[in-house]
C-alpha positions, 0 to 999 in steps of 0.5 A, spaced: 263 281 455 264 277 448 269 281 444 269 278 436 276 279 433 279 281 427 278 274 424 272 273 425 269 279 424 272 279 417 269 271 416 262 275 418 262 281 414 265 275 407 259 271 409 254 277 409 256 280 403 255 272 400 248 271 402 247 279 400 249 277 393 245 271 393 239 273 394 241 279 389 241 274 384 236 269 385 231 274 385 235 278 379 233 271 375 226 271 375 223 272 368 219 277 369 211 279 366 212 283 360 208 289 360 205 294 355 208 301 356 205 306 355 208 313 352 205 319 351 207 327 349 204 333 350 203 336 344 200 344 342 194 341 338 190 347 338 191 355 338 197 359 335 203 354 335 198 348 333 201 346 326 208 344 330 204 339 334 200 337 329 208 335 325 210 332 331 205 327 333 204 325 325 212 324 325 211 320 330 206 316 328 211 314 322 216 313 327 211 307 332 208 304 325 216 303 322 218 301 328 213 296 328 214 293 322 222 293 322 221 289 330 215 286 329 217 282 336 217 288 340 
C-alpha cells in the first residue's frame, strides 16, 4: 500500500490551491459582454392607492432621465 506523508501531502494541497487560483483568475479576466439590464417596480397604477404609484413611477422617471444625462457612459 503506497502511503503519502506529511511532506508530500502539504506539496499536493499547495499545488491544488496554485492551479485552483489560476483557473479562478484567467477565467475572472475575460472582458465580459455588457448587458442591458432591465429593472422594473410593480406599482398600484389604478384603483384606490393609484395616486401613490402614479407619484412613484414619475419620480422615478426623472431619476433615469437625470442619471442619463449626469452619466451618459452608463
Amino acid at each position: 500500500m503506497y502511503r503519502i506523508n506529511h511532506k508530500s501531502s502539504s506539496v499536493l494541497i499547495i499545488i491544488s490551491i496554485l492551479l485552483a487560483s489560476l483557473m479562478v483568475f484567467s477565467f475572472g479576466c475575460v472582458k465580459k459582454e455588457e448587458k442591458e439590464i432591465k429593472i422594473g417596480a410593480i406599482l398600484p397604477l389604478t384603483g384606490d392607492i393609484a395616486s401613490y404609484g402614479v407619484k412613484v413611477k414619475d419620480g422615478a422617471e426623472i431619476a433615469l432621465s437625470t442619471m442619463i444625462q449626469k452619466l451618459p457612459s452608463i
